[in-house]
N, C-alpha and C positions, 0 to 999 in steps of 0.2 A: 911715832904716831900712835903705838899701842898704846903707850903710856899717858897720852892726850887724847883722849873721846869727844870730849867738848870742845875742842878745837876742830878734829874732824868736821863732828857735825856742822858747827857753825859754819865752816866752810863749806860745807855741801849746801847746807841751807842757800847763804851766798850767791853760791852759781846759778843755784834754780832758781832765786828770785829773777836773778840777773836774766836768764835765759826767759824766762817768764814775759820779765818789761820787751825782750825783743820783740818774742812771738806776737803779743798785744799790737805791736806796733805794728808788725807785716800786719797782721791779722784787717789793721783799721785802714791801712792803706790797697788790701786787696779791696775793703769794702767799699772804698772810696771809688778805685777804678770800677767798679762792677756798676757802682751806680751810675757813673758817667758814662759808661757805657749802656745800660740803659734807659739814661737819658736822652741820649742820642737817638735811639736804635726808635725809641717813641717819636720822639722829633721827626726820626727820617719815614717811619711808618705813617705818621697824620699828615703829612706831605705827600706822599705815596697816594694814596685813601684821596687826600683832596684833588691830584689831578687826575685820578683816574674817578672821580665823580664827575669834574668839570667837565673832562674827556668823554663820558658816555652821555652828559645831558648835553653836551654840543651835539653830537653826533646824533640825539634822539631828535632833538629840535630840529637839525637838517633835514634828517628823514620826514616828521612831520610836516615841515614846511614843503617840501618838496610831492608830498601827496597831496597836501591840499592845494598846491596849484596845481598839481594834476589833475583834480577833482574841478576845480575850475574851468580846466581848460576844456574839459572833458563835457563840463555842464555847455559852456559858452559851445562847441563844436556841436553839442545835440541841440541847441538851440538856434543856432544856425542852419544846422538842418534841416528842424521845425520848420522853420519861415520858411525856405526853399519851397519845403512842399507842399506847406500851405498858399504857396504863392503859385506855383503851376497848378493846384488847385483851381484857384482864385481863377488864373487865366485860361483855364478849358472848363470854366461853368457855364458861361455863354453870355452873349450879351444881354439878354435880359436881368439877368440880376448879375453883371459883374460889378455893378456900382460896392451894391450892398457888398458881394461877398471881399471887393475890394477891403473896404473899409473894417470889415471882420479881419481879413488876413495882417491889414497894418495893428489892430488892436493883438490880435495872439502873439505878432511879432515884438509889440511895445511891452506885451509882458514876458515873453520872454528873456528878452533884453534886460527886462526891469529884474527877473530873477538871476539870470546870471551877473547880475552887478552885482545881485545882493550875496549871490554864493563868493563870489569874489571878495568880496567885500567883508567878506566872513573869515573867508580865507586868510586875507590878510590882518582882521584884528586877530585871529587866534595866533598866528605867526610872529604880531608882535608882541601879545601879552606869552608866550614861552620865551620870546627872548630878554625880557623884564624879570620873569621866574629863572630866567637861568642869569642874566648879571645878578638878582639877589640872591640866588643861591649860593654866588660863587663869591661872594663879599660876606654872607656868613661862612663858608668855609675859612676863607682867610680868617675871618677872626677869631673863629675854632683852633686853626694852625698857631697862630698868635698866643690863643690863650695857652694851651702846650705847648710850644714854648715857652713862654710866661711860667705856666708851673716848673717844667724842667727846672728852668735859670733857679729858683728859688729853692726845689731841692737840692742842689748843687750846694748853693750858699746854705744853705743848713747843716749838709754834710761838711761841709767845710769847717765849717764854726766847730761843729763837732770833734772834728778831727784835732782842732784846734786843741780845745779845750781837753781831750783824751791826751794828747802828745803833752803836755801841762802838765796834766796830774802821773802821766809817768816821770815827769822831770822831778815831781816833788812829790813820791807817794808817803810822806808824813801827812797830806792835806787829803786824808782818805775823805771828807765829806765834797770837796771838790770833785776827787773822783766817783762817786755814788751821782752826783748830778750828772756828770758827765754821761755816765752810763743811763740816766734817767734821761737825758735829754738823748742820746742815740736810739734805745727804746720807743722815742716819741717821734721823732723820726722816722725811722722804720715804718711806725705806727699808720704815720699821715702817709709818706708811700703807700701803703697797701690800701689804706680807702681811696687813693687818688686812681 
């Protein structure tokens, strides 16, 4: 081996290439797992995020609706009242004018009736349009969730491709311009991950 230097070396060269094409390979397949792993981990987080949206604007919408019939009921009960005491009114004013005061006490009672219909009635469109905001909200969420995963799937399959194409160019590293794309397309890759 003294007497062979250039044998040596060649040889050493050899092994490091050789140890080289491995390393590249682990190297592209930890890459690989890392992304699918966070592709997932995205996946499972916009899923997360969507029901705990859907989850709080249910529960806000309960809440709301549930004041506003209480607001209702609350209106309707003082308005009831109202009449009560404008009706014992009415009937310890005396006979001389209980015609009139009659006919005043049925008009305060016809509007208050008339407003609590209308608070009720309030109540209840406010009640339905958050539950209209909230099915639309929860039909763009899904298609939020949809579109990430939609991206995921796709960097997958790029990675993929990629991988593809890298495991290629260590099969045949005489096709060094193969491998240069390769590496330009993983770079691009990358790339689009990080603005996504």
């Amino acid at each position: 081996m003294g007497d062979r230097p250039e044998e040596a070396i060649a040889a050493f060269e050899e092994r490091q290439a050789s140890h080289g094409r491995s390393d590249i390979g682990e190297k592209v397949n930890a890459i690989i797992e890392a992304a699918e792993a966070a592709a997932q981990e995205i996946g499972e987080k916009a899923r997360r995020e969507a029901r705990a949206i859907v989850s709080e604007a249910d529960e806000q919408a309960a809440e709301r609706i549930e004041a506003l019939t209480r607001e209702a009921s609350e209106a309707r009960a003082e308005a009831d009242q109202y009449a009560r005491d404008m009706r014992e009114a009415a009937d310890s004013y005396g006979t001389q004018h209980r015609r009139s005061a009659e006919e005043e006490a049925l008009r305060v009672l016809s509007e208050a009736e008339e407003k609590a219909r209308e608070r009720l009635d309030g109540a209840v469109r406010k009640a339905e349009q958050m539950e209209r905001d909230i099915g639309e909200r929860h039909s763009t969420l899904k298609r939020e969730a949809r579109m990430l995963e939609e991206r995921r799937q796709r960097v997958l399959e790029s990675l993929r491709d990629l991988a593809a194409q890298i495991q290629d160019a260590l099969v045949e590293p005489a096709r060094e311009p193969a491998r240069q794309e390769g590496e330009e397309a993983l770079m691009e890759a990358l790339d689009v991950e990080r603005r996504s």
